[in-house]
C-alpha positions, 0 to 999 in steps of 0.5 A: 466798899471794895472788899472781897467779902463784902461783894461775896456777901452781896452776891450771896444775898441776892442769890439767896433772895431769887431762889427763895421768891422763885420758890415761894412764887412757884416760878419754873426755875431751879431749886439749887444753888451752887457757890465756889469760894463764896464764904472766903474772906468773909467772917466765920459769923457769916457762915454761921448765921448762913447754916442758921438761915437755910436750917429755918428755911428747910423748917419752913418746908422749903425744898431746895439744895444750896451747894457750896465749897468750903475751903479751910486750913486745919480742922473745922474745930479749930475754924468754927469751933464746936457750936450748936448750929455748925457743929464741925461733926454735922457738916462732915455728916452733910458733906457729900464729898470731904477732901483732904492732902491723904483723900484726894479728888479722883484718888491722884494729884494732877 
C-alpha cells in the first residue's frame, strides 16, 4: 500500500483518466501532461503497456502530448529490451531531448 510505485501508479492513472475525459468532453483544459520521475520504481511492464495505451489513444485520433522523464542506468536495450512497442531505437527517435554523462544539459555541469 505505501510503495512508491504503487502511488506513482495511481497518480499516473488518475492523471491520464482527467486528460483524456477532458478531451472526449471537449472541456477547455490542457492537451498535456508532463511527469518527472513518474515511472521510477515501478516495473519496466508498466512503462510498456503505458506506450502501448497512448499508441491506441493517438489511433483513436486523439490529440494530446504526454511528456515525461525517463531516467535510466546503462542502455535502454539492457532495461527494455529490444520490443516491438518500446523499441529502445523509437524512443531515442521520439525523444526531444537525450542527455547523457558526454551530452550534457546546457553542454556544462552545474
Amino acid at each position: 500500500m505505501l510503495s512508491k510505485g504503487r502511488n506513482q501508479g495511481r497518480t499516473l492513472i488518475y492523471d491520464l483518466a482527467v486528460l483524456f475525459n477532458s478531451i472526449e468532453e471537449k472541456l477547455k483544459a490542457p492537451r498535456f501532461l508532463i511527469h518527472d520521475g513518474i515511472l521510477d520504481g515501478m516495473d519496466k511492464t508498466h512503462f510498456i503497456e503505458l506506450v502501448k495505451y497512448l499508441e491506441e489513444k493517438k489511433l483513436q485520433k486523439y490529440e494530446f502530448q504526454y511528456i515525461l522523464t525517463l531516467n535510466e542506468e546503462g542502455t535502454l536495450t539492457d532495461n527494455f529490451g529490444d520490443a516491438d512497442e518500446v523499441n529502445p531505437k523509437k524512443i531515442e527517435k521520439e525523444a526531444v531531448l537525450v542527455l547523457t554523462p558526454n551530452k550534457l544539459l546546457f553542454g556544462k555541469k552545474f
